[in-house]
LUMTIGU-18835 format. One record per residue (C-alpha): residue number from 0; x, y, z. Coordinates in Angstrom, 3 decimals, always signed. Example, Ala and Ser with C-alpha at 12.3 -4.5 7.8 and 13.67 -1.06 7.14 Angstrom:
// LUMTIGU-18835
SITE 0 +12.300 -4.500 +7.800
SITE 1 +13.670 -1.060 +7.140
END
This chain:
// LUMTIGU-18835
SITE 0 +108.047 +149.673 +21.746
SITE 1 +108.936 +146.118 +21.976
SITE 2 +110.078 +144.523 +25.206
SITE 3 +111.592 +141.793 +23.746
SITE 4 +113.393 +140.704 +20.085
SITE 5 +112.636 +137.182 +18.735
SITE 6 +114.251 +134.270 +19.841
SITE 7 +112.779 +131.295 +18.566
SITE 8 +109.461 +130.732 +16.634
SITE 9 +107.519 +129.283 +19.346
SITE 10 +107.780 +132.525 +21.506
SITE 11 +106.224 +134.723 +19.708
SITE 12 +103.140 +134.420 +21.416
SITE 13 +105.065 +135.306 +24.957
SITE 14 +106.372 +137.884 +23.612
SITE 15 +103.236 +139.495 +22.294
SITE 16 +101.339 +138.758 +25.491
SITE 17 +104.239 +140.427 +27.176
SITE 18 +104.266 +143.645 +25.364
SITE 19 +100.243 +143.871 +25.207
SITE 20 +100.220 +143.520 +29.021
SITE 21 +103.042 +146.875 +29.041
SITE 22 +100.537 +148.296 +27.018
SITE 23 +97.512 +147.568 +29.430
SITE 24 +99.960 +148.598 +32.294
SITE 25 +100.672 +151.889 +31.058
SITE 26 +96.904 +152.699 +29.997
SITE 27 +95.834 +151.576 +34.020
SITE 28 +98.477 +154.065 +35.209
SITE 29 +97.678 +156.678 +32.567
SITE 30 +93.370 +156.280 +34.243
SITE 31 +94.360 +156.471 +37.332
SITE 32 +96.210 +159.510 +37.272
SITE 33 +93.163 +161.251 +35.447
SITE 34 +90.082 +159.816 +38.157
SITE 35 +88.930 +161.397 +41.571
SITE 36 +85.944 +159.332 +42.833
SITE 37 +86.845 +157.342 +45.131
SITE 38 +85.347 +154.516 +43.961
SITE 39 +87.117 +154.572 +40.306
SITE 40 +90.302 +155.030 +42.067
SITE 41 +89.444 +151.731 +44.345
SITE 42 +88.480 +150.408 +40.779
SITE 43 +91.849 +151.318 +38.945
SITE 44 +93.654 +150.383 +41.814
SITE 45 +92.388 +146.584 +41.316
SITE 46 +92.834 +146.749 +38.156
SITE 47 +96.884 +147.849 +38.356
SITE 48 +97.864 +145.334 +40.779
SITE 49 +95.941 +142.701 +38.457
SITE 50 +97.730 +143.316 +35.068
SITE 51 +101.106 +144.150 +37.189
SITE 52 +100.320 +141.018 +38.315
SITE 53 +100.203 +139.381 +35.148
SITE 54 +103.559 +141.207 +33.953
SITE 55 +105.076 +139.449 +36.666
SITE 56 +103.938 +136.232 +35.716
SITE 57 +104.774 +136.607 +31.877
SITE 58 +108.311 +137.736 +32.662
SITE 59 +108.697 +134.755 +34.788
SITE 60 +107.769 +132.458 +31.899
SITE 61 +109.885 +134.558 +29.398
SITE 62 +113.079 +133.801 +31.496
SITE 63 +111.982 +130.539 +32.186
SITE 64 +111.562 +130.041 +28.630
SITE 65 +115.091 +131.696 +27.717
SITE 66 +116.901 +129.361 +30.433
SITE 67 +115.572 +126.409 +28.521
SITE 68 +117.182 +127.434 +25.356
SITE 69 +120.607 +128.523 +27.074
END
């Protein structure tokens, strides 16, 4: 599933980071439902918050990005 459609040539890049990182996102959420040691939960824990993280940030530059062309 795509987040977002095409705009403009030099987005595509954005846009692919963007959906990859849903993709990572939903895989993170998907290991820690399935873990019970402790420490892999501490592990996927660090790891959500960092690609959520990263979501964040992309969406920030995608409407960032879209504002420039408006």
């Amino acid at each position: 599933m795509r987040l977002f459609a095409k705009k403009h040539p030099k987005d595509d890049l954005l846009i692919n980071e963007i959906n990859k990182t849903k993709l990572a996102l939903e895989a993170v959420y998907s290991n820690f439902e399935n873990v019970v040691d402790p420490d892999l939960i501490d592990s996927c824990i660090y790891e959500m918050n960092a690609v959520q993280n990263r979501y964040k940030f992309l969406l920030k530059q995608a409407k960032a990005s879209e504002k420039n062309y408006c």
